[in-house]
LOLUMRO-318355 format. One record per residue (C-alpha): residue in three letters; x, y, z. Coordinates in nm, 3 decimals. Example, Ala and Ser with C-alpha at 12.3 -4.5 7.8 and 13.67 -1.06 7.14 Angstrom:
% residues 2
{rest->ALA, xx->1.230, yy->-0.450, zz->0.780}
{rest->SER, xx->1.367, yy->-0.106, zz->0.714}
***
This chain:
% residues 99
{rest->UNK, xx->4.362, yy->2.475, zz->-2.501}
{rest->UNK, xx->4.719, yy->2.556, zz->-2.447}
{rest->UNK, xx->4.973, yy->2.296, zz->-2.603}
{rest->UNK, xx->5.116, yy->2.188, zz->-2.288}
{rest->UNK, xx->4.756, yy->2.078, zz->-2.209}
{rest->UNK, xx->4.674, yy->1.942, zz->-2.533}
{rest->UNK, xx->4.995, yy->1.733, zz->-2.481}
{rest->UNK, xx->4.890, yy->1.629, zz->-2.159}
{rest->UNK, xx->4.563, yy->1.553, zz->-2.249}
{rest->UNK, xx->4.668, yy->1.358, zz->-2.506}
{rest->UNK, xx->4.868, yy->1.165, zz->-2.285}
{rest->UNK, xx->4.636, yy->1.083, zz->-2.032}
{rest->UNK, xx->4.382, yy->0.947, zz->-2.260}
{rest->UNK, xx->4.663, yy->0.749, zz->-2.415}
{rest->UNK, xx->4.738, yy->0.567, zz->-2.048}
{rest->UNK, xx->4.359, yy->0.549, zz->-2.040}
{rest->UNK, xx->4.333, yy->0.369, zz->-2.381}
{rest->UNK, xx->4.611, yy->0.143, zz->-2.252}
{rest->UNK, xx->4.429, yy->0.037, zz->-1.950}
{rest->UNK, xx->4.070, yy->0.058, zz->-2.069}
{rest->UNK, xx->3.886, yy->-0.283, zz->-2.164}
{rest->UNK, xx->3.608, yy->-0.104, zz->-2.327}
{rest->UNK, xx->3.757, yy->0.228, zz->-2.572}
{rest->UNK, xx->3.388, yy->0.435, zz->-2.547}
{rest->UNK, xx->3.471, yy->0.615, zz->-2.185}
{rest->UNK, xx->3.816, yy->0.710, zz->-2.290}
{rest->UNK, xx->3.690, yy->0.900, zz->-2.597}
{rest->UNK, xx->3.440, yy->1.027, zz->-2.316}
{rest->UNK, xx->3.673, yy->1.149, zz->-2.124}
{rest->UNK, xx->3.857, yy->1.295, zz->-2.363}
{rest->UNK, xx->3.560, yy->1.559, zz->-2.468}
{rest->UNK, xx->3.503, yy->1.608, zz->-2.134}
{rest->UNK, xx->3.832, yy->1.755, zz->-2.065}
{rest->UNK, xx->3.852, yy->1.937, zz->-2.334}
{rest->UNK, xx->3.462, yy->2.113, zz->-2.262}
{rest->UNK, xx->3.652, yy->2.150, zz->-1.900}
{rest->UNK, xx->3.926, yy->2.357, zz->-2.065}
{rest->UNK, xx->3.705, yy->2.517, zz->-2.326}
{rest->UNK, xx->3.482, yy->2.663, zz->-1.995}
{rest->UNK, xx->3.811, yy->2.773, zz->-1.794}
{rest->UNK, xx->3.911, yy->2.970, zz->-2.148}
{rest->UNK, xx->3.583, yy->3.140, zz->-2.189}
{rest->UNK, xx->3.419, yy->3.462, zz->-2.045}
{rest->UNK, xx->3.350, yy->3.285, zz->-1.727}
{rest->UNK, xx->3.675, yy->3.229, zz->-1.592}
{rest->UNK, xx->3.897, yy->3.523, zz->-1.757}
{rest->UNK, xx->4.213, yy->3.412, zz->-1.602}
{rest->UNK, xx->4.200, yy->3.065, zz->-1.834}
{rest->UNK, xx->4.287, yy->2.913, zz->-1.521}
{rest->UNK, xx->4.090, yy->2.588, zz->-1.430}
{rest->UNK, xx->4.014, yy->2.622, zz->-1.046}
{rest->UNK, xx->3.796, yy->2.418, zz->-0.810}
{rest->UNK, xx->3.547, yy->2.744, zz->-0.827}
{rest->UNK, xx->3.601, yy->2.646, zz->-1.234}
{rest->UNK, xx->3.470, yy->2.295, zz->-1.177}
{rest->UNK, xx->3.222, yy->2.361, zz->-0.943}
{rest->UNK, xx->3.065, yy->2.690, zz->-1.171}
{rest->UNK, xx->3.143, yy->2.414, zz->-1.503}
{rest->UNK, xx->2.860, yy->2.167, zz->-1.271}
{rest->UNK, xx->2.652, yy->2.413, zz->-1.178}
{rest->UNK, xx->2.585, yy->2.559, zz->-1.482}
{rest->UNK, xx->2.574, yy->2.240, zz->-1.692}
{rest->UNK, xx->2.261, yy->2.093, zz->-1.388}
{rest->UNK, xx->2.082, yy->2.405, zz->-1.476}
{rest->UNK, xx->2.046, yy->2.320, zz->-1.872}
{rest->UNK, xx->1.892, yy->2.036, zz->-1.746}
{rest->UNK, xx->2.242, yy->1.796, zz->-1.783}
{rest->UNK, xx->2.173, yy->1.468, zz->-1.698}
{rest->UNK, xx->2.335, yy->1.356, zz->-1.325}
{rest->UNK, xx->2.551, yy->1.064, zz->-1.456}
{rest->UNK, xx->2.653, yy->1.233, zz->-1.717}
{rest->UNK, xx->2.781, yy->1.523, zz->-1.489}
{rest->UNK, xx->2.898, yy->1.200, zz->-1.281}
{rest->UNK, xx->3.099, yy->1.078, zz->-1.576}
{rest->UNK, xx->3.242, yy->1.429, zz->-1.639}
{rest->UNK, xx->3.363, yy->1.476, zz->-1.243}
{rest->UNK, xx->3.472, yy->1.122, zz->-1.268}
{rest->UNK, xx->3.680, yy->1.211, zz->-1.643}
{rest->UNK, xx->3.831, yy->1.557, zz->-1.428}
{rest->UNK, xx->3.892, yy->1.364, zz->-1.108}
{rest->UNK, xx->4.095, yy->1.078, zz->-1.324}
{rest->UNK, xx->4.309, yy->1.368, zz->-1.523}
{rest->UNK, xx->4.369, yy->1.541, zz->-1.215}
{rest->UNK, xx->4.519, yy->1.258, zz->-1.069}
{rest->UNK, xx->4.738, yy->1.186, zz->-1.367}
{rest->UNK, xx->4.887, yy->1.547, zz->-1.367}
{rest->UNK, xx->4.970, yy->1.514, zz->-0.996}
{rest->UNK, xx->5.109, yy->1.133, zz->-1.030}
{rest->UNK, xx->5.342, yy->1.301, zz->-1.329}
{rest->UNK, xx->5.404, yy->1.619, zz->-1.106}
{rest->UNK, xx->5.251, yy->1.874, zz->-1.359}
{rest->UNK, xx->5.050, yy->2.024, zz->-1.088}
{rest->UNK, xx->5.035, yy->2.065, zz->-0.694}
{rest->UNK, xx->4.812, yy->1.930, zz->-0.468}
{rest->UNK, xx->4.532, yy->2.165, zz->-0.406}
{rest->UNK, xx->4.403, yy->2.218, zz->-0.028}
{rest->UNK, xx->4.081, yy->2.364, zz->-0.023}
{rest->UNK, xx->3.870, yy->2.511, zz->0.325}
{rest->UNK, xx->3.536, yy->2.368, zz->0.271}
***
């Protein structure tokens, strides 16, 4: 994980923390992002970009192992919430995808 996005990860989860009645999800979330950025660094996705093809390949795979579907819930939900963070703090553009 690059240390922009460590940063930024780290300042999500501290919003989260700030917000969160109960502390378990946002330690949650917080290994969920960082598996999300752990798959967009490997072999999978050479560029080390994180993509919607990156999330979607990230789901895929992880339903084929046999991963639970609320816990792939809770991951989409943990990737939805950071996404909306970086865009809220302008760190990334909107993304318009054709479906």
């Amino acid at each position: 994980m690059q240390l922009v996005a460590a940063q930024q990860v780290s300042d999500f989860l501290r919003t989260c923390a700030e917000s969160a009645v109960v502390p378990t999800p946002v330690a949650a979330y917080g290994r969920d992002i960082k598996q999300l950025f752990g798959f967009a660094a490997s072999a999978a996705s050479r560029r080390g970009t994180c993509s919607y093809c990156t999330v979607r390949t990230f789901v895929a795979e992880r339903h084929h192992r046999g991963l639970a579907g609320h816990s792939l819930q809770r991951w989409l939900s943990a990737v939805r919430a950071f996404y909306r963070y970086l865009l809220r703090n302008g760190a990334v553009a909107a993304i318009r995808h054709k479906v």
